[in-house]
KEMINU-458520 format. One record per residue: residue number from 1; x, y, z of N, C-alpha, C, CB in turn. Coordinates in pm, whole numbers, plus 50000, padded with zeros to 5 digits. Glycine has a CB too. Layout:
! KEMINU-458520
NODE  seq    n_u    n_v    n_w   ca_u   ca_v   ca_w    c_u    c_v    c_w   cb_u   cb_v   cb_w
NODE  NUM      X      Y      Z      X      Y      Z      X      Y      Z      X      Y      Z
...
END
This chain:
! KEMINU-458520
NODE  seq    n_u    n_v    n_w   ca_u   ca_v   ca_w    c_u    c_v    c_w   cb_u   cb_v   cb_w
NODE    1  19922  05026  50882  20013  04951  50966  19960  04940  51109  20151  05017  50966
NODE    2  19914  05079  51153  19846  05022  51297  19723  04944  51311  19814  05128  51380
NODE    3  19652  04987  51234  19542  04831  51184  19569  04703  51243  19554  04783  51018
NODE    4  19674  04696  51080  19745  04520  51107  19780  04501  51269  19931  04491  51007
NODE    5  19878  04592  51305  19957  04582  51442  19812  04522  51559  20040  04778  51493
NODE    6  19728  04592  51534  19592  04597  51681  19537  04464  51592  19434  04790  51706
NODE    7  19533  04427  51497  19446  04334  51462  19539  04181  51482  19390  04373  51303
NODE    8  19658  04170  51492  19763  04078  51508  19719  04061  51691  19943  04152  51452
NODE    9  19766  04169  51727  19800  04161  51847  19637  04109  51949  19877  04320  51877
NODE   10  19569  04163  51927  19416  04127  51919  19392  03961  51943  19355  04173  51757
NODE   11  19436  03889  51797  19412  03753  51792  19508  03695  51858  19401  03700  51668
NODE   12  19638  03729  51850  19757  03699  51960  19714  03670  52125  19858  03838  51961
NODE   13  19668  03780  52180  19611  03754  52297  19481  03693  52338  19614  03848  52340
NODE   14  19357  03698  52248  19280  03599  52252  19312  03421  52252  19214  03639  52157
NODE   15  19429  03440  52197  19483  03267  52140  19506  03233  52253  19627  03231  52033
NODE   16  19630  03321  52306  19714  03326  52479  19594  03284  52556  19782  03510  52553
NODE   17  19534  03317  52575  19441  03336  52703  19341  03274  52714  19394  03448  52725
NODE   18  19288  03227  52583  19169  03121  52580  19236  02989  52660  19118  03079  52402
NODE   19  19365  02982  52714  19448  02866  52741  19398  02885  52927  19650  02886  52680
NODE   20  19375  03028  52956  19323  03052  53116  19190  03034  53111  19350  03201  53186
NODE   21  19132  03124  52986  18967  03113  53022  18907  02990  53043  18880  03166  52916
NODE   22  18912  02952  52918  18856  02830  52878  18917  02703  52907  18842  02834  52755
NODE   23  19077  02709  52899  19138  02577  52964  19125  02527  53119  19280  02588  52945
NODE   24  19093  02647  53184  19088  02663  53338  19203  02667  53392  19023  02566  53407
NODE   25  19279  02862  53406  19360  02902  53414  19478  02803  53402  19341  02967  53500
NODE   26  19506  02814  53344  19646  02739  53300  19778  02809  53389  19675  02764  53113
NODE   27  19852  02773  53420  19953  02848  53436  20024  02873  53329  20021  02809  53520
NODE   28  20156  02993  53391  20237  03026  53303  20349  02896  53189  20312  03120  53397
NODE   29  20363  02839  53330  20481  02641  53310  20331  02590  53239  20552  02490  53547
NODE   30  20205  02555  53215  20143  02478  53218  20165  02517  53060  20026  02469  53308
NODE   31  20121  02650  53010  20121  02709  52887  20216  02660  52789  20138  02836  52902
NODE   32  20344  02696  52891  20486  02635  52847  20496  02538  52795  20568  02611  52927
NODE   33  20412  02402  52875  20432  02304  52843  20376  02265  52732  20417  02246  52921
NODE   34  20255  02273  52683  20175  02251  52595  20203  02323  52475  20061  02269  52640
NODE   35  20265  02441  52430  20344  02432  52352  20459  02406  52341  20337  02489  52320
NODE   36  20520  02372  52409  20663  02286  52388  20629  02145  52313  20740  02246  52551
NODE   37  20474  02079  52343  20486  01963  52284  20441  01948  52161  20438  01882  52349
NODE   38  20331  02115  52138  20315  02118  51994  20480  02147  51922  20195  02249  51958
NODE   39  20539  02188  51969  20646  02266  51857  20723  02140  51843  20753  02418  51914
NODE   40  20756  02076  51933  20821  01942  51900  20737  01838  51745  20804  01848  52069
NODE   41  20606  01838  51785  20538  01795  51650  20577  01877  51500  20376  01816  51678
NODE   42  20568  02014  51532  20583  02105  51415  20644  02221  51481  20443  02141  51333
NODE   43  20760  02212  51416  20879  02339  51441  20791  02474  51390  21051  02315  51323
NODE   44  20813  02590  51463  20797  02706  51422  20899  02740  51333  20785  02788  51518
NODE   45  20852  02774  51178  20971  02812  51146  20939  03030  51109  21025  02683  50990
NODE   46  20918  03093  51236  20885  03226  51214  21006  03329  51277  20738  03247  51281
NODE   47  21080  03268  51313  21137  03327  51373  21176  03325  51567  21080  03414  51315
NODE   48  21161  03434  51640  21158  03420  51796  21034  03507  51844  21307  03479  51871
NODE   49  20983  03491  51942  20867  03525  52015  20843  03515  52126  20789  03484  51986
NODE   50  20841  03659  52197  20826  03688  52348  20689  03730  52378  20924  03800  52399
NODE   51  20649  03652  52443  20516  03731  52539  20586  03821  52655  20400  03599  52632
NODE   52  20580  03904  52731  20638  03919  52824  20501  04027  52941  20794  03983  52766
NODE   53  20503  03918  52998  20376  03967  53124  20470  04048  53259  20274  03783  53211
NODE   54  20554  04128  53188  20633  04172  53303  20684  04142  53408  20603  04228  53338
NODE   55  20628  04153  53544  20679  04076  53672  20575  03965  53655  20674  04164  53833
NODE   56  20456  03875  53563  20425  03798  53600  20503  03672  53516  20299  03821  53609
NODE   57  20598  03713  53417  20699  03623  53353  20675  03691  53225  20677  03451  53358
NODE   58  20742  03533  53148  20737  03556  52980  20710  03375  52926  20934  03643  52906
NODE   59  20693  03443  52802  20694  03321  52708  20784  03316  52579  20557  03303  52661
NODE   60  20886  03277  52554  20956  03280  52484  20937  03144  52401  21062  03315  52544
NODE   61  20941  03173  52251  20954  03081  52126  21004  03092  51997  20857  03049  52098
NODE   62  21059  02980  51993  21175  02977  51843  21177  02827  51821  21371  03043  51871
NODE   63  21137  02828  51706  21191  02677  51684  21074  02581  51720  21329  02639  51785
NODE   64  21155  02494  51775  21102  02379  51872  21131  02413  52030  21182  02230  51832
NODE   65  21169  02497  52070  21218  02584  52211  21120  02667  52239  21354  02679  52203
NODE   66  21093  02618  52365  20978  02726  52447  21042  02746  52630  20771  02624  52448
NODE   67  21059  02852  52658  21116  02915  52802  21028  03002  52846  21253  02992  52799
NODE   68  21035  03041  52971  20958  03141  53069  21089  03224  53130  20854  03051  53206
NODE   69  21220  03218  53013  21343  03277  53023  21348  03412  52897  21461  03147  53001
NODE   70  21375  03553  52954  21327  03618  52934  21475  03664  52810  21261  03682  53057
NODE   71  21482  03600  52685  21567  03588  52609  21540  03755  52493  21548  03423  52548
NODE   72  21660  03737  52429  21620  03862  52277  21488  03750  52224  21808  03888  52097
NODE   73  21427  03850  52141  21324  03781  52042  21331  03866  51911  21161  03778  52106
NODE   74  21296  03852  51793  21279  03923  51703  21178  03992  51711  21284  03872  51612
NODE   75  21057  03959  51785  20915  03989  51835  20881  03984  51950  20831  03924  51791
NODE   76  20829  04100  52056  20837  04091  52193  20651  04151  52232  20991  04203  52256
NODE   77  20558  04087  52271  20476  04129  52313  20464  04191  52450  20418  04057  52290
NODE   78  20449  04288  52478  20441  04363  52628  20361  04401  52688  20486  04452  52647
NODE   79  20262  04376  52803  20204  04428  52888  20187  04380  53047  20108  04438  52828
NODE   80  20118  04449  53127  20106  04410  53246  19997  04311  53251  20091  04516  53328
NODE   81  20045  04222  53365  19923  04118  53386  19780  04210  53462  19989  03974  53508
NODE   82  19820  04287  53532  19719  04410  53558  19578  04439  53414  19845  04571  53566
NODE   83  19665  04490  53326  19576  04544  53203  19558  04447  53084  19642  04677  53141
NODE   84  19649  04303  53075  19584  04177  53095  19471  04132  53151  19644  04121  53144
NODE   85  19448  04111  53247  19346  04097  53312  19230  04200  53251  19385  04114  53452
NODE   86  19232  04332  53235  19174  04419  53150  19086  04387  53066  19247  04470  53093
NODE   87  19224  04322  52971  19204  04320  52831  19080  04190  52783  19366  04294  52764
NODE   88  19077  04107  52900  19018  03978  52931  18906  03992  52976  19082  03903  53014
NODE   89  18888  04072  53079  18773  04094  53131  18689  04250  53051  18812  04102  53298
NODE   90  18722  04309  52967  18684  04391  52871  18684  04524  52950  18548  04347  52803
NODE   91  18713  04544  53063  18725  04696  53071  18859  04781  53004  18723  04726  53225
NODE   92  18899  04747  52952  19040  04792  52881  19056  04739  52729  19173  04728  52970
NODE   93  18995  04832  52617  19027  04831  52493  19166  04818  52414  18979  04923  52467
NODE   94  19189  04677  52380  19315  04669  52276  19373  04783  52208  19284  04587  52169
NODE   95  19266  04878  52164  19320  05018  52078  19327  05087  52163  19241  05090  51966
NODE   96  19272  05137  52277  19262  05157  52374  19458  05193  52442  19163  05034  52419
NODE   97  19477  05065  52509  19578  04960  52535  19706  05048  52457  19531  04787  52462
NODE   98  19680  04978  52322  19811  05073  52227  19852  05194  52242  19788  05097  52097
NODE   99  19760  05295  52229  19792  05410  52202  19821  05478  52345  19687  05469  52116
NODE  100  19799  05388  52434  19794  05456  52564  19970  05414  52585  19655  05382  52695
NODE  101  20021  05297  52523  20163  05226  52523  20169  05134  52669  20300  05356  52519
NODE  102  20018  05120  52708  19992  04983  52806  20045  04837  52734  19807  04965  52835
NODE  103  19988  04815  52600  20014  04722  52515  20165  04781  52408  19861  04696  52435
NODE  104  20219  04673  52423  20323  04731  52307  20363  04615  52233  20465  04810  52366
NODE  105  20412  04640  52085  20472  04549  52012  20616  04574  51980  20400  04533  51903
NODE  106  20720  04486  51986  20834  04534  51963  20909  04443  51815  20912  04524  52111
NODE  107  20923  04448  51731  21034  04388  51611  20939  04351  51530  21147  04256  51643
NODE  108  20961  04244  51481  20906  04211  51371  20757  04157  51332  20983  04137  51341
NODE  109  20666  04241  51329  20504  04192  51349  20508  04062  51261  20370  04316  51284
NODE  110  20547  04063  51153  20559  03910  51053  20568  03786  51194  20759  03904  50922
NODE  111  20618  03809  51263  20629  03687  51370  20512  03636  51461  20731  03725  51469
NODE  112  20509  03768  51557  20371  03750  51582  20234  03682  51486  20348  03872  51608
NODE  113  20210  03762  51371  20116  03694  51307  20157  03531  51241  20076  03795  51202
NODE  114  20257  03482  51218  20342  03362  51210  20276  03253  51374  20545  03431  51218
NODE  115  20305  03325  51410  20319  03236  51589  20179  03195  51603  20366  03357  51760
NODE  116  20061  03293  51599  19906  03273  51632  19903  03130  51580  19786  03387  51551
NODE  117  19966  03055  51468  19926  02948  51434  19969  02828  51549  19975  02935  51298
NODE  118  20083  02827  51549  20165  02785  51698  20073  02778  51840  20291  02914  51733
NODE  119  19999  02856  51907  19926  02867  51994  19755  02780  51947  19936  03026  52021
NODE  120  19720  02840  51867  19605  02784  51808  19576  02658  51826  19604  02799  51689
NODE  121  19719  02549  51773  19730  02402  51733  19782  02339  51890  19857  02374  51583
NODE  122  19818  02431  51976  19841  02403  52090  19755  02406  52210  19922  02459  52105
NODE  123  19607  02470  52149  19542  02491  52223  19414  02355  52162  19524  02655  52231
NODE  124  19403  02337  52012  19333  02233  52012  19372  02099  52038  19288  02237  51918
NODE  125  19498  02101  52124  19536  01961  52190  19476  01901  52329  19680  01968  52214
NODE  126  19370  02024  52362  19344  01997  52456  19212  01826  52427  19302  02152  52519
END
């Protein structure tokens, strides 16, 4: 189970973030936006899904609904944009991350791994 969990969460945040690296930092609203217009094409049907970058916001998704409103989720991803940044720039190990409870997963991992598809198709819209 912790496997799956670091190996979900892993591709989860690579998906997220290839939207700063490679898109040329995106913002948080910019992120927002661009999946809001995938989900309108194709509804998530996984459930709810929080990123939550602490004081630097969140990302919330369900549905065809995407907010930077920091709602319940069935699935809540957690860390600091601090060890974000970390996790991006490689001085800070994902397994690392976990066990230290820098990174955390909260409810239903089925979602998370559900969602990566959601981000993915939102990111080849570029």
């Amino acid at each position: 189970m912790i496997f799956l969990q670091h190996w979900i969460i892993v591709q989860f945040i690579r998906i997220v973030f290839m939207f700063s690296l490679i898109g040329g930092c995106m913002t948080l609203e910019e992120l927002t936006a661009r999946l809001r217009e995938e989900l309108q094409r194709r509804p998530a049907n996984a459930g709810s899904l929080k990123f939550s970058l602490m004081s630097a916001g969140f990302i919330y998704v369900s549905g065809t609904s995407v907010s930077n409103e920091d709602l319940p989720a069935d699935c809540t991803l957690v860390i600091s944009k601090r060890d974000l940044d970390a996790l991006v720039d490689g001085s800070l190990d994902t397994q690392t991350a976990m066990m230290s409870g820098r990174l955390e997963l909260h409810g239903d991992i089925g979602v998370a791994a559900e969602m990566q598809s959601v981000f993915t198709r939102a990111w080849e819209m570029r």
